[in-house]
N, CA, C and O atoms as a CHARMM CRD file, in Angstrom:
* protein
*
  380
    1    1 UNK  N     38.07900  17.80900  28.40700 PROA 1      0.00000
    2    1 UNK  CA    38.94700  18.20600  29.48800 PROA 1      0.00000
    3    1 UNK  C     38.27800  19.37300  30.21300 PROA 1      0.00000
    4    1 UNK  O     37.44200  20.12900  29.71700 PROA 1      0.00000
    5    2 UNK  N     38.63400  19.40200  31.12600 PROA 2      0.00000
    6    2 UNK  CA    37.84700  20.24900  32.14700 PROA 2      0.00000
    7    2 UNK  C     38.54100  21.52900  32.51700 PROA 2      0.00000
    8    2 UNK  O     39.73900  21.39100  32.76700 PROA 2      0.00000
    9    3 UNK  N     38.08700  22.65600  32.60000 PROA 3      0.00000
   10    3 UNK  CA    39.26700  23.78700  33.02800 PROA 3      0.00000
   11    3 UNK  C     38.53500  24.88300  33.47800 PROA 3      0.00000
   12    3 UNK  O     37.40400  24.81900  32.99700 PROA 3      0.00000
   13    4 UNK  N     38.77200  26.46600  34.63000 PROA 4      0.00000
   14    4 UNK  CA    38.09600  27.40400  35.14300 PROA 4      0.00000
   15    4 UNK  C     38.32100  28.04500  33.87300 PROA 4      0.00000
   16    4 UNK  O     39.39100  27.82200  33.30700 PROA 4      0.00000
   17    5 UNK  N     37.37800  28.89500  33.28200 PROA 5      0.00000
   18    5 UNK  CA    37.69000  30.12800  32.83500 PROA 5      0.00000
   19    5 UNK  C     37.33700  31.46400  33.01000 PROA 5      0.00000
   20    5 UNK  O     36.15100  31.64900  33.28500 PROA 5      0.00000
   21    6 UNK  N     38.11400  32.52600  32.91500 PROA 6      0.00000
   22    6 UNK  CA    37.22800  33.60100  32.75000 PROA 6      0.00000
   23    6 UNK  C     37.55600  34.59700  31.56800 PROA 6      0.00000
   24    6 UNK  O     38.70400  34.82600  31.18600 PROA 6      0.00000
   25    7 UNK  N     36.27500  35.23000  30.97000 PROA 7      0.00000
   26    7 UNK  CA    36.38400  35.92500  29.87400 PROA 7      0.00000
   27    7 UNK  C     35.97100  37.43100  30.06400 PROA 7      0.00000
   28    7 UNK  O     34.94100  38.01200  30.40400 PROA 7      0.00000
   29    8 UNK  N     37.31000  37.82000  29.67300 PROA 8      0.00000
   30    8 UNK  CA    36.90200  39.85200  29.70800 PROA 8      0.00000
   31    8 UNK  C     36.47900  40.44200  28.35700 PROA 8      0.00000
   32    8 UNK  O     36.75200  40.31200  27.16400 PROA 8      0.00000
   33    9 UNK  N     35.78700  41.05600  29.03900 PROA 9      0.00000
   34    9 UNK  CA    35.24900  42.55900  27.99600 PROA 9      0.00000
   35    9 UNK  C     35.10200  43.40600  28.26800 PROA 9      0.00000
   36    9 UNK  O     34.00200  43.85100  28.59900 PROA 9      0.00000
   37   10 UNK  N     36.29400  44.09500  28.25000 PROA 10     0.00000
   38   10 UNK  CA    37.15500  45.56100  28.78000 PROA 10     0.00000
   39   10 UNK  C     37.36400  45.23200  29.94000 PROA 10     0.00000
   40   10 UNK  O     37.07800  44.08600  30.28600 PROA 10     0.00000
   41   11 UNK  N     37.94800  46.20000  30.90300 PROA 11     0.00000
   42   11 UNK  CA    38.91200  46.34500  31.95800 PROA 11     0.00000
   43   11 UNK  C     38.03500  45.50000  33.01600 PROA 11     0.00000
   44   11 UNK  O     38.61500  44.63500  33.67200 PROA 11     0.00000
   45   12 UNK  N     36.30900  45.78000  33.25200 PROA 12     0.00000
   46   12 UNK  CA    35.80900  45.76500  34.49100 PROA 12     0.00000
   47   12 UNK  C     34.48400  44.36100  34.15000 PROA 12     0.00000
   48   12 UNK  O     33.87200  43.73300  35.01400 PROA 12     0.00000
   49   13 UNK  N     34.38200  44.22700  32.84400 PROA 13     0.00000
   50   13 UNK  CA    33.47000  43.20300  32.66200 PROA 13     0.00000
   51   13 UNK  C     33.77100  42.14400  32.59200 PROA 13     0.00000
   52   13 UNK  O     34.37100  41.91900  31.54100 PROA 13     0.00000
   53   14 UNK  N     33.60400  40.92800  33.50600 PROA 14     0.00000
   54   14 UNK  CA    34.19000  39.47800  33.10100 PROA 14     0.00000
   55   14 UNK  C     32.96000  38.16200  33.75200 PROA 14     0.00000
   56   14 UNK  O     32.52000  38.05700  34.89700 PROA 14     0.00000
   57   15 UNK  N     32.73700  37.50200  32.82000 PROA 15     0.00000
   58   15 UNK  CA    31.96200  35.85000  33.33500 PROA 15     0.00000
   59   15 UNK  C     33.28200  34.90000  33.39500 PROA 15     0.00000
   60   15 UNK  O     34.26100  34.60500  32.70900 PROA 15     0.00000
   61   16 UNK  N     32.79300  34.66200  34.42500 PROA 16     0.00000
   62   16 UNK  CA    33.62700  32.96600  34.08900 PROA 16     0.00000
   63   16 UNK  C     32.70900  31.55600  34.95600 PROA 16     0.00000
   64   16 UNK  O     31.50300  31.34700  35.08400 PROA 16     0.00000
   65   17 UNK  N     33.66900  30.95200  35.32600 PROA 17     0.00000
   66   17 UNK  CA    32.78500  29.16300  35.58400 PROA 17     0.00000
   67   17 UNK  C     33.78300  28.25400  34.96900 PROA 17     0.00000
   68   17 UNK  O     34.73700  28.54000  34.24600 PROA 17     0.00000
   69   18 UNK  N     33.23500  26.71800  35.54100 PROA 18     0.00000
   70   18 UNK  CA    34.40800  26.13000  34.62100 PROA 18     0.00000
   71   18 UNK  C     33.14500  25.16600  33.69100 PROA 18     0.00000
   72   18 UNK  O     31.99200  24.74600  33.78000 PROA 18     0.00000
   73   19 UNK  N     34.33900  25.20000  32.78100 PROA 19     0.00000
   74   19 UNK  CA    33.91800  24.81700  31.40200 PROA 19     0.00000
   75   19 UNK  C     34.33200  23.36100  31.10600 PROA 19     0.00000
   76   19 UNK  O     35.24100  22.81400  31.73000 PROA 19     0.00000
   77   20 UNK  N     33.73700  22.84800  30.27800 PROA 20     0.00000
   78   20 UNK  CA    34.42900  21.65700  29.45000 PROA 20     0.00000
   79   20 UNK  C     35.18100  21.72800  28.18700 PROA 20     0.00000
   80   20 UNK  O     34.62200  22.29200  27.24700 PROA 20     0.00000
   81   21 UNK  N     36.26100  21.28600  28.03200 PROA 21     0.00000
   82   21 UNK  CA    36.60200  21.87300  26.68500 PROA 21     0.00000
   83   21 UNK  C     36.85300  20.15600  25.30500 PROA 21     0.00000
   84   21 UNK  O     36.89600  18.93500  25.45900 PROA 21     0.00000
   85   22 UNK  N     36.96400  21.28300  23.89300 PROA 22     0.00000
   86   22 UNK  CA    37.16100  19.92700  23.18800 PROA 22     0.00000
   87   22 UNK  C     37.23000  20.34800  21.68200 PROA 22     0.00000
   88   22 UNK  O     36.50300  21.10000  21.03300 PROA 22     0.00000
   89   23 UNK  N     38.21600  19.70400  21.37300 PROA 23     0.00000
   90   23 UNK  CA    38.66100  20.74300  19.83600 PROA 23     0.00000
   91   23 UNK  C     38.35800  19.72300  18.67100 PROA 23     0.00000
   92   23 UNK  O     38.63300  18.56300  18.97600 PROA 23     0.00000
   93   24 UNK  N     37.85300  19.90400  17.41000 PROA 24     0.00000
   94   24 UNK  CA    37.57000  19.36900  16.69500 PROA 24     0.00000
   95   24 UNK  C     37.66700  20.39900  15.36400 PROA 24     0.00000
   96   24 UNK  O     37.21200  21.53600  15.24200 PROA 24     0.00000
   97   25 UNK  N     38.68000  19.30400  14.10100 PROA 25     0.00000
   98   25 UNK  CA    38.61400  20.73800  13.29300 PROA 25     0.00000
   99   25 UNK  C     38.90700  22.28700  13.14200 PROA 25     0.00000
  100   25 UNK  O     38.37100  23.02000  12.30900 PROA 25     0.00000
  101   26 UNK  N     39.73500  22.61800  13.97400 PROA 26     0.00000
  102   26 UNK  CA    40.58200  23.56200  14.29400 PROA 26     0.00000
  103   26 UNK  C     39.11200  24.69400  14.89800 PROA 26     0.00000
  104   26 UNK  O     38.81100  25.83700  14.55300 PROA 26     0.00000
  105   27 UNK  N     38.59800  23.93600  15.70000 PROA 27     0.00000
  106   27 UNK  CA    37.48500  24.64700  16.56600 PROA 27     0.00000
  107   27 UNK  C     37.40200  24.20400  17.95600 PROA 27     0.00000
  108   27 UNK  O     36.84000  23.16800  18.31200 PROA 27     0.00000
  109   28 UNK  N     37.99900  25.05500  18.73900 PROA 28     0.00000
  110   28 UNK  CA    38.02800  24.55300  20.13500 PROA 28     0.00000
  111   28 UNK  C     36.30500  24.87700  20.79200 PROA 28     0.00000
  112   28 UNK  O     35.65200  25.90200  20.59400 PROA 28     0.00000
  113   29 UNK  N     35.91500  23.75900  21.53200 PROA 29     0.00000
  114   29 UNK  CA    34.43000  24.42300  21.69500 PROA 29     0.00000
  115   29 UNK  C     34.43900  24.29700  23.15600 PROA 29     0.00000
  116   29 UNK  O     34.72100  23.22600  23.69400 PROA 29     0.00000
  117   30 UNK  N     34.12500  25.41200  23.85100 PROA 30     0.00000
  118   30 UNK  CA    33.62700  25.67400  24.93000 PROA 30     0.00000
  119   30 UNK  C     32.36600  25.73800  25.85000 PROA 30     0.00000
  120   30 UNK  O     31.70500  26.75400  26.06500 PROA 30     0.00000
  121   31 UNK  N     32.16600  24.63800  26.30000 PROA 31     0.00000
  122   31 UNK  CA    31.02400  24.10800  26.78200 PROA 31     0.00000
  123   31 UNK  C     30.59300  24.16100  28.35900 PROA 31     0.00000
  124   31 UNK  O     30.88800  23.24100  29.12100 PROA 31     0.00000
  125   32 UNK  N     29.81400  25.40500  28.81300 PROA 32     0.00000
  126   32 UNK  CA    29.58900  25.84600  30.48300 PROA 32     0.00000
  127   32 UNK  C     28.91600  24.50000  31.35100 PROA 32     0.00000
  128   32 UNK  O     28.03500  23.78300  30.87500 PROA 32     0.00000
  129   33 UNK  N     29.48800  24.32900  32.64200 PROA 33     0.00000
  130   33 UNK  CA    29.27200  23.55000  33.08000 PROA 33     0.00000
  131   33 UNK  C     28.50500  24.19100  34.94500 PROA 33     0.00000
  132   33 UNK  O     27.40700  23.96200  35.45200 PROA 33     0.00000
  133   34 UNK  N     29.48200  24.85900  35.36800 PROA 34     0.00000
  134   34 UNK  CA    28.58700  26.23700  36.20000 PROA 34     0.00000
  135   34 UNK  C     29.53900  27.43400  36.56300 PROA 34     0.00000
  136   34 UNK  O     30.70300  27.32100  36.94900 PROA 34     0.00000
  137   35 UNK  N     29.01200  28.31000  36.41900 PROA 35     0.00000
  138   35 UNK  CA    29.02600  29.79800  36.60700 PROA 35     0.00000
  139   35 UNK  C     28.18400  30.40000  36.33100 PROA 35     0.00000
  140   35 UNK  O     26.97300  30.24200  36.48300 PROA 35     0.00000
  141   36 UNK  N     29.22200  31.75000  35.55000 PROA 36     0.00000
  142   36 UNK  CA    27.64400  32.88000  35.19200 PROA 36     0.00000
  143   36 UNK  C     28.59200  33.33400  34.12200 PROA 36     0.00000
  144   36 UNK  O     29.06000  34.47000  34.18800 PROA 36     0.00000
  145   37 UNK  N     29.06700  32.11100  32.63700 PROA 37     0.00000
  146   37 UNK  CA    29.04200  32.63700  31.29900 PROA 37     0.00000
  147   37 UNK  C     27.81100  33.09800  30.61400 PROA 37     0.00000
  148   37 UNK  O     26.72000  32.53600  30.70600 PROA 37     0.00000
  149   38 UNK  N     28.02900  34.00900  30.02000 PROA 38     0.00000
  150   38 UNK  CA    26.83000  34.39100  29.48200 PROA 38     0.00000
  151   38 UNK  C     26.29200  33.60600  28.08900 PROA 38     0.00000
  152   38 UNK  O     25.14100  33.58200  27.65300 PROA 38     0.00000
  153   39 UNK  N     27.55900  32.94300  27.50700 PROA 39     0.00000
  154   39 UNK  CA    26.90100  31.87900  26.46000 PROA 39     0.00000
  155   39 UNK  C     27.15000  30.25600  26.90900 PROA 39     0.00000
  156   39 UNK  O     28.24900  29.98500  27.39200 PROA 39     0.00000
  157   40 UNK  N     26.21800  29.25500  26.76700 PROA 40     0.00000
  158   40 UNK  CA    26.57300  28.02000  27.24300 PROA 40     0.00000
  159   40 UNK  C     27.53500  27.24400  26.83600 PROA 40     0.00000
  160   40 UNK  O     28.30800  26.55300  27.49900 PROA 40     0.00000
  161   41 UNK  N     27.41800  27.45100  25.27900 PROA 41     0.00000
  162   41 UNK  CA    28.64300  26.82300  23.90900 PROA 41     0.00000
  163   41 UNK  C     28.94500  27.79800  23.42300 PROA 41     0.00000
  164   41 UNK  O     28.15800  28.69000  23.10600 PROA 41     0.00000
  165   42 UNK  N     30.25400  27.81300  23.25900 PROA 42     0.00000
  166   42 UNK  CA    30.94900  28.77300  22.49100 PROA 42     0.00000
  167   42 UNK  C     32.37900  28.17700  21.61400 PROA 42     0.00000
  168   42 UNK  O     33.22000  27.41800  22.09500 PROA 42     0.00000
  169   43 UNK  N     32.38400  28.67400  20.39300 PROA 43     0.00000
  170   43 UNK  CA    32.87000  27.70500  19.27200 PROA 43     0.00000
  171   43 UNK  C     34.14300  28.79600  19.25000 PROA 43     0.00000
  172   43 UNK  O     33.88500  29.98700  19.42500 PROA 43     0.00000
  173   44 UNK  N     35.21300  28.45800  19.07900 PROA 44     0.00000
  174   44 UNK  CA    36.32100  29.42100  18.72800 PROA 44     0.00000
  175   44 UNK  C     37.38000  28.30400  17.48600 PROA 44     0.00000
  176   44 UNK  O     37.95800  27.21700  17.50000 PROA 44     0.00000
  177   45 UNK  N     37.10500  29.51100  16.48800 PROA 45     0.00000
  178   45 UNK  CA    37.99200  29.22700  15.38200 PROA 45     0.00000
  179   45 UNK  C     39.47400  29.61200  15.96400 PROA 45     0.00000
  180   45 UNK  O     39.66600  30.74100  16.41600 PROA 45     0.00000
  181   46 UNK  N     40.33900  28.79300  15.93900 PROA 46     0.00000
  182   46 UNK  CA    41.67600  28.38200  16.50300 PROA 46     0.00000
  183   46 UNK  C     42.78300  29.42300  15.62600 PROA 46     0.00000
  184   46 UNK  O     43.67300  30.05800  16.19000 PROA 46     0.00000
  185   47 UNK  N     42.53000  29.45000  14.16100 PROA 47     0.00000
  186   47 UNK  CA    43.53800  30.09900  13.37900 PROA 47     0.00000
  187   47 UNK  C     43.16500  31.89800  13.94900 PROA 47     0.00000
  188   47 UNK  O     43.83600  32.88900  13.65700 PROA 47     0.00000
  189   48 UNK  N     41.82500  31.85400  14.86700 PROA 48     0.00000
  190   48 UNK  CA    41.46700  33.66300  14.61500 PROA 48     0.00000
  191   48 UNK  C     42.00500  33.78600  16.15600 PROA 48     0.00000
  192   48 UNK  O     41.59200  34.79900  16.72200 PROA 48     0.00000
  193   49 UNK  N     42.80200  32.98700  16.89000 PROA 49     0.00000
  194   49 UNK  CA    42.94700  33.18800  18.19200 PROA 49     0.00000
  195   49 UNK  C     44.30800  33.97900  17.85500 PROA 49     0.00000
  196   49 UNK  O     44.92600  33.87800  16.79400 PROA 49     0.00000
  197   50 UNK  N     44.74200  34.96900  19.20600 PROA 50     0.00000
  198   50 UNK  CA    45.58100  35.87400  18.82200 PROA 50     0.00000
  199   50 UNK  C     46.40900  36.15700  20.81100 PROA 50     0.00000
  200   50 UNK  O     45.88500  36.08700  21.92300 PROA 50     0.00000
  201   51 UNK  N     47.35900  36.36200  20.50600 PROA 51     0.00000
  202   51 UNK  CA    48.03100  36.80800  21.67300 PROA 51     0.00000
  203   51 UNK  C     48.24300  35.56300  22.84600 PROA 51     0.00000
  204   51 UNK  O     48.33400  35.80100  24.05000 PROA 51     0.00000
  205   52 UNK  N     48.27900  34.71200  22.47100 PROA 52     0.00000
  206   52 UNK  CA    48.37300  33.16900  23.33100 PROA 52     0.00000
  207   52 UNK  C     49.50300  33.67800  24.59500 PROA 52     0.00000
  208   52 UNK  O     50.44800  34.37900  24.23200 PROA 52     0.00000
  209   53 UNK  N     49.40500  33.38700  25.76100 PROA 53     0.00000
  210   53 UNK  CA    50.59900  33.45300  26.63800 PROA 53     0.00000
  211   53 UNK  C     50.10600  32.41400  27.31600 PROA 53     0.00000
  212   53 UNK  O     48.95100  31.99300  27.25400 PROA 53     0.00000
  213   54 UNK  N     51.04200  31.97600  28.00700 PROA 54     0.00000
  214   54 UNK  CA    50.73400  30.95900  29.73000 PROA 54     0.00000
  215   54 UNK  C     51.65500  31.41700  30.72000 PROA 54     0.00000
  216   54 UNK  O     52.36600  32.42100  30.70000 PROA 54     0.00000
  217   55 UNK  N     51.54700  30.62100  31.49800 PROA 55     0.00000
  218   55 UNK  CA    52.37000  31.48100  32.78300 PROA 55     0.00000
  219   55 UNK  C     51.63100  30.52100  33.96700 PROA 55     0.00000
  220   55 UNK  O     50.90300  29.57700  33.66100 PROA 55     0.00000
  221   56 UNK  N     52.00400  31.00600  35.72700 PROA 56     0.00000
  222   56 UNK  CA    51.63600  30.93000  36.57000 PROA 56     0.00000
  223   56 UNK  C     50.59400  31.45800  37.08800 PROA 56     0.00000
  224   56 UNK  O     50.57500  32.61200  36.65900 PROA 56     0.00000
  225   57 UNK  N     49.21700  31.19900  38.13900 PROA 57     0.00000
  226   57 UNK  CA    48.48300  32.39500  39.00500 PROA 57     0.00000
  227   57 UNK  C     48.39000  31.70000  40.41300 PROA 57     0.00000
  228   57 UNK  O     47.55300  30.83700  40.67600 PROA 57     0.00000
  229   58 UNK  N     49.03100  32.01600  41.00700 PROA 58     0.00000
  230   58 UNK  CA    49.60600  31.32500  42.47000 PROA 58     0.00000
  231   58 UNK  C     49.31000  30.03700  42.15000 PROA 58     0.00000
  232   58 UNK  O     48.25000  29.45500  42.38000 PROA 58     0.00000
  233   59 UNK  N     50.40200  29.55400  41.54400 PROA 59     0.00000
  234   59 UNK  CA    50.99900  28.48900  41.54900 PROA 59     0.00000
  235   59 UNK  C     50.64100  27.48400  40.80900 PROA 59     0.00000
  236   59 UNK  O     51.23800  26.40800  40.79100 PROA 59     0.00000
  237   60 UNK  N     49.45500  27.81100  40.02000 PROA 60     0.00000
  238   60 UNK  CA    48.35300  27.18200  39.13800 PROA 60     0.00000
  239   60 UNK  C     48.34200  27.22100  38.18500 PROA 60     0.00000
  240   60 UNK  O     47.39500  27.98500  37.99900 PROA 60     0.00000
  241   61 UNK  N     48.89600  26.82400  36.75100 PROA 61     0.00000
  242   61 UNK  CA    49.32500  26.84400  35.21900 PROA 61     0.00000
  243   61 UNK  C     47.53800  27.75000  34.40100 PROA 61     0.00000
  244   61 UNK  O     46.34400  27.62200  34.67300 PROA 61     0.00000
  245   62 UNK  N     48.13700  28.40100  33.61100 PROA 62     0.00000
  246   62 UNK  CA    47.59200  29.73800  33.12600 PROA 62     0.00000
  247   62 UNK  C     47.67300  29.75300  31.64000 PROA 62     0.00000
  248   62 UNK  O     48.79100  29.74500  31.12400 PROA 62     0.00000
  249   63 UNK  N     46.63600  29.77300  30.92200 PROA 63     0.00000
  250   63 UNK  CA    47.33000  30.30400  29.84300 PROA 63     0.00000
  251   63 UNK  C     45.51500  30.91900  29.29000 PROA 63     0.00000
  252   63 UNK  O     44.34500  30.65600  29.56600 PROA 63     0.00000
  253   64 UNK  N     46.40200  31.98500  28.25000 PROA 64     0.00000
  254   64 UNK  CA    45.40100  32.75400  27.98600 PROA 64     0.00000
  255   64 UNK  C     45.33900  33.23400  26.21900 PROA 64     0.00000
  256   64 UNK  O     46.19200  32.72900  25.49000 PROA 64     0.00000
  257   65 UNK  N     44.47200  34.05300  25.70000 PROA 65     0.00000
  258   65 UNK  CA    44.39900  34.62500  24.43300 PROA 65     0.00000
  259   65 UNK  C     43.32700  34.96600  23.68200 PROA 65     0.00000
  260   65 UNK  O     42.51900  34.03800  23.68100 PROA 65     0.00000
  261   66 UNK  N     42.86300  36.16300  22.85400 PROA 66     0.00000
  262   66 UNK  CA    42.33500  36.83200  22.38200 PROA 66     0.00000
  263   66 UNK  C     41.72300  35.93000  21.42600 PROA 66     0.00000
  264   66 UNK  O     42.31600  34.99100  20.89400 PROA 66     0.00000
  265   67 UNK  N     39.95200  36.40100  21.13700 PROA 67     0.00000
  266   67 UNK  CA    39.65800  35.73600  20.45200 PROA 67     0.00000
  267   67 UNK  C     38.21400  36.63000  19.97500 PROA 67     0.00000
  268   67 UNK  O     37.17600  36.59000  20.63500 PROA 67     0.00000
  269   68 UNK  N     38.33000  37.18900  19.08800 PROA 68     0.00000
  270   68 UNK  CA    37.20900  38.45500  18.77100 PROA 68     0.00000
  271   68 UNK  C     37.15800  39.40600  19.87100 PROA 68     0.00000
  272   68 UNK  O     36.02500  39.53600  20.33400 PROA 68     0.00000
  273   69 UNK  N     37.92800  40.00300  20.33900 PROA 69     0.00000
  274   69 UNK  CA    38.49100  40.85200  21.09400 PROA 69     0.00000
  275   69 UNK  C     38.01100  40.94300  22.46400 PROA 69     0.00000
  276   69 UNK  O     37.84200  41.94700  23.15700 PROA 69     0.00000
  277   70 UNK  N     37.75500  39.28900  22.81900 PROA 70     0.00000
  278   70 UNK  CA    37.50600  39.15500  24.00600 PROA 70     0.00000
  279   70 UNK  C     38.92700  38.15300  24.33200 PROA 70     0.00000
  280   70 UNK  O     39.46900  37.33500  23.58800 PROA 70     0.00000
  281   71 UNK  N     39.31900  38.61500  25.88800 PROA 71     0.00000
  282   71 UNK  CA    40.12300  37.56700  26.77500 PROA 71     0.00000
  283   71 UNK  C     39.83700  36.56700  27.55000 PROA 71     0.00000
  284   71 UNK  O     39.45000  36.63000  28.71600 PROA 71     0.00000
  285   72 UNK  N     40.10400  35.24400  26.64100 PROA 72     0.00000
  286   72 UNK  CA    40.02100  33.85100  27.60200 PROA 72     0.00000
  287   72 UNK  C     40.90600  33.48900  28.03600 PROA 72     0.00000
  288   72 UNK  O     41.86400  33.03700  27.40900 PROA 72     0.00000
  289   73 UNK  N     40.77500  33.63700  29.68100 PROA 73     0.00000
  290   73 UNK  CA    41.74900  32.67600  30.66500 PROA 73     0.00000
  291   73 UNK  C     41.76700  31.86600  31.60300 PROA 73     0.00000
  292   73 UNK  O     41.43700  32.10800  32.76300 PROA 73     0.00000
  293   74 UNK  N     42.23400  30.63500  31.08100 PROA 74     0.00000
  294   74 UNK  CA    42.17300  29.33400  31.27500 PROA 74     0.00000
  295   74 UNK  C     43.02200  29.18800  32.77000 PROA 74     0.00000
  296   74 UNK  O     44.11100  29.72600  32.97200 PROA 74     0.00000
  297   75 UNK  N     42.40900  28.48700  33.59700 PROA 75     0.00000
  298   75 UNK  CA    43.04700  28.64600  34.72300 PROA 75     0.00000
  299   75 UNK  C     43.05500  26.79200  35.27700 PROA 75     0.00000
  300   75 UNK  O     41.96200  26.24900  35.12300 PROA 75     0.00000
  301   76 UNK  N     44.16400  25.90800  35.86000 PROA 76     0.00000
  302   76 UNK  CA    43.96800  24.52600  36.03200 PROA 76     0.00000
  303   76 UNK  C     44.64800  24.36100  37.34400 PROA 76     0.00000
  304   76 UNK  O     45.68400  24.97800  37.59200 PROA 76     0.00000
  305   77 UNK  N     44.19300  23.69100  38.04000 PROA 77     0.00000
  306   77 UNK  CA    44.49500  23.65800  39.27200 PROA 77     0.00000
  307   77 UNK  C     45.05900  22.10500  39.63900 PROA 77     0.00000
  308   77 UNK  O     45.67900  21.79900  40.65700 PROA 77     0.00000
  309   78 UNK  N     44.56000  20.95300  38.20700 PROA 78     0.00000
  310   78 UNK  CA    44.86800  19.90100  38.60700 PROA 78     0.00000
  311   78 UNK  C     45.84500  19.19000  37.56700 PROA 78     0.00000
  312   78 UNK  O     46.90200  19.80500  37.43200 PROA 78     0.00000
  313   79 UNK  N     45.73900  18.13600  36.87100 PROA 79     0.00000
  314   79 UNK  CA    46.62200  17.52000  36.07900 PROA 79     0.00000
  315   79 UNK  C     46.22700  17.66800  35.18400 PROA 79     0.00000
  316   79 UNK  O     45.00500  17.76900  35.07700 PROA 79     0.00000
  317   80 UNK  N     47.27500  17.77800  33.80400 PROA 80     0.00000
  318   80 UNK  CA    46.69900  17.19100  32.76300 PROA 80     0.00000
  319   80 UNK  C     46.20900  18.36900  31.65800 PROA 80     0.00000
  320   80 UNK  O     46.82500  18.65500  30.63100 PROA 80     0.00000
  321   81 UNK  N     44.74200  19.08000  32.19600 PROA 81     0.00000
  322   81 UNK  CA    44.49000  19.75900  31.71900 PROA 81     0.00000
  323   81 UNK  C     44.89800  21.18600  30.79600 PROA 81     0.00000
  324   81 UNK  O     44.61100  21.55900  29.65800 PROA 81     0.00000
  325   82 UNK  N     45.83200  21.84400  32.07200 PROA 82     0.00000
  326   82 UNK  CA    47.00900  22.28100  30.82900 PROA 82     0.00000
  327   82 UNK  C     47.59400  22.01000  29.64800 PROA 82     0.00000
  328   82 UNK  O     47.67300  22.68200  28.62000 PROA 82     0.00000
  329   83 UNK  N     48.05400  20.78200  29.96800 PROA 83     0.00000
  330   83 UNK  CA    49.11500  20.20900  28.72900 PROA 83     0.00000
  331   83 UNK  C     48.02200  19.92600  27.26000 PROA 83     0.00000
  332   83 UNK  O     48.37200  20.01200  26.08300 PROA 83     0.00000
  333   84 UNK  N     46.73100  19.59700  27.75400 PROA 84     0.00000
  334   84 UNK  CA    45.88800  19.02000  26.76700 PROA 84     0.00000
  335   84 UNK  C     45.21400  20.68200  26.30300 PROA 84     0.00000
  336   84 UNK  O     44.69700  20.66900  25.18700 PROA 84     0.00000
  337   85 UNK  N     45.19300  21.46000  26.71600 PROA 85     0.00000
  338   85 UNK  CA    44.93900  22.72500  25.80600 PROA 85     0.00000
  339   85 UNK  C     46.29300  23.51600  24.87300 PROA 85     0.00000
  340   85 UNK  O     46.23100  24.15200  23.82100 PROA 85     0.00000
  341   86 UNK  N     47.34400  23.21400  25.64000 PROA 86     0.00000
  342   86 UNK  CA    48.79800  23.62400  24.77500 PROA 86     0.00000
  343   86 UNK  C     48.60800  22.88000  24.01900 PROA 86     0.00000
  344   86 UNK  O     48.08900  23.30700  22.98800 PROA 86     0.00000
  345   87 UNK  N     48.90100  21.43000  24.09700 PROA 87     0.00000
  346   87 UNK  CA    49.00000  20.63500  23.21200 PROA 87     0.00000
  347   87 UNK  C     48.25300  20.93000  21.55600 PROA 87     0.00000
  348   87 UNK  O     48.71400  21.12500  20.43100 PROA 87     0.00000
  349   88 UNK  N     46.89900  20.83300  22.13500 PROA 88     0.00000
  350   88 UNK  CA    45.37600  20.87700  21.24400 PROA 88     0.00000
  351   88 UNK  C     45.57200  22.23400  20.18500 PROA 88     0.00000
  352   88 UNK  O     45.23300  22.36200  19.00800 PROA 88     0.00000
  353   89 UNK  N     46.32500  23.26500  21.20100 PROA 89     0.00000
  354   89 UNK  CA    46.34500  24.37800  20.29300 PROA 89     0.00000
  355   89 UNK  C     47.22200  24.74200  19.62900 PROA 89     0.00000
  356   89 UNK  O     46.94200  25.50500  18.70400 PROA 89     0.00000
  357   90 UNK  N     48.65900  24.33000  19.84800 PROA 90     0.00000
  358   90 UNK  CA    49.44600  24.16800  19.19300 PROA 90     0.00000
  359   90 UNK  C     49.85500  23.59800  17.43300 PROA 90     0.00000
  360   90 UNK  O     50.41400  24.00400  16.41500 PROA 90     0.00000
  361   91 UNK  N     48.86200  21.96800  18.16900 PROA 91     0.00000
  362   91 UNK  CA    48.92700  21.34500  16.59800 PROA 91     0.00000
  363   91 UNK  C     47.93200  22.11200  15.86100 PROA 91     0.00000
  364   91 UNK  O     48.24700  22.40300  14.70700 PROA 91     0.00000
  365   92 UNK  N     46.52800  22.59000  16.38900 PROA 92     0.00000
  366   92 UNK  CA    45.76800  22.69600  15.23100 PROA 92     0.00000
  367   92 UNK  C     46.46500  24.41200  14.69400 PROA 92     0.00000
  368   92 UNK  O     46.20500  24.55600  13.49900 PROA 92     0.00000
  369   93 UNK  N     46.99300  25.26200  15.08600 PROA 93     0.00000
  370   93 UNK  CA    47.86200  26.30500  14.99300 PROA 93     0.00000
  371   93 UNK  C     48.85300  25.59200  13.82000 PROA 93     0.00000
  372   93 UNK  O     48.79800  26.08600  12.69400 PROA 93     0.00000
  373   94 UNK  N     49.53300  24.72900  13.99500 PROA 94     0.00000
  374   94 UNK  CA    50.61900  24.46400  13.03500 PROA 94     0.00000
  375   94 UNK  C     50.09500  23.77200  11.61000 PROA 94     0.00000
  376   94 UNK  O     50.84700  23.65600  10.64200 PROA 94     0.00000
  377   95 UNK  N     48.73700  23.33800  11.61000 PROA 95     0.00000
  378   95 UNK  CA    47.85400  22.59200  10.43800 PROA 95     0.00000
  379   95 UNK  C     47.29300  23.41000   9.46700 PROA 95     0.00000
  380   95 UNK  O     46.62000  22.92100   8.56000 PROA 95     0.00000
């Protein structure tokens, strides 16, 4: 599934681009497709994710959360993609 992200480290530092995403094994893996992330793949253990919210950003479904004390936020502008990262993170959260 396809989605924008961007990731902070502290107040003023952030990469983003959109990514591909895809969870396997309670490891969501994050895979750059173009921007300026500074890693291409990036593996996130699902149980160490922390502070989950979603929400709106003009008008565009949002959701976000801590993950080695960096902030990923997921930003979707089209179908689908939302529901398939709630979804994804939810179950492997409840396993």
């Amino acid at each position: 599934m396809f989605a924008y992200v961007q990731i902070f480290s502290g107040k003023n530092n952030v990469s983003y681009g959109y990514v591909d995403l895809s969870f396997s094994k309670n490891v969501l893996s994050v895979s750059a497709l173009k921007g300026n992330l500074r890693e291409h793949d990036i593996k996130i253990s699902v149980p160490e994710i922390s502070d989950i919210s979603s929400g709106k950003y003009q008008s565009w479904n949002q959701m976000s959360f801590m993950y080695q004390g960096l902030k990923y936020v997921f930003i979707y502008s089209g179908y689908g993609g939302y529901n398939y990262l709630e979804d994804h993170l939810m179950t492997e959260m409840i396993e």
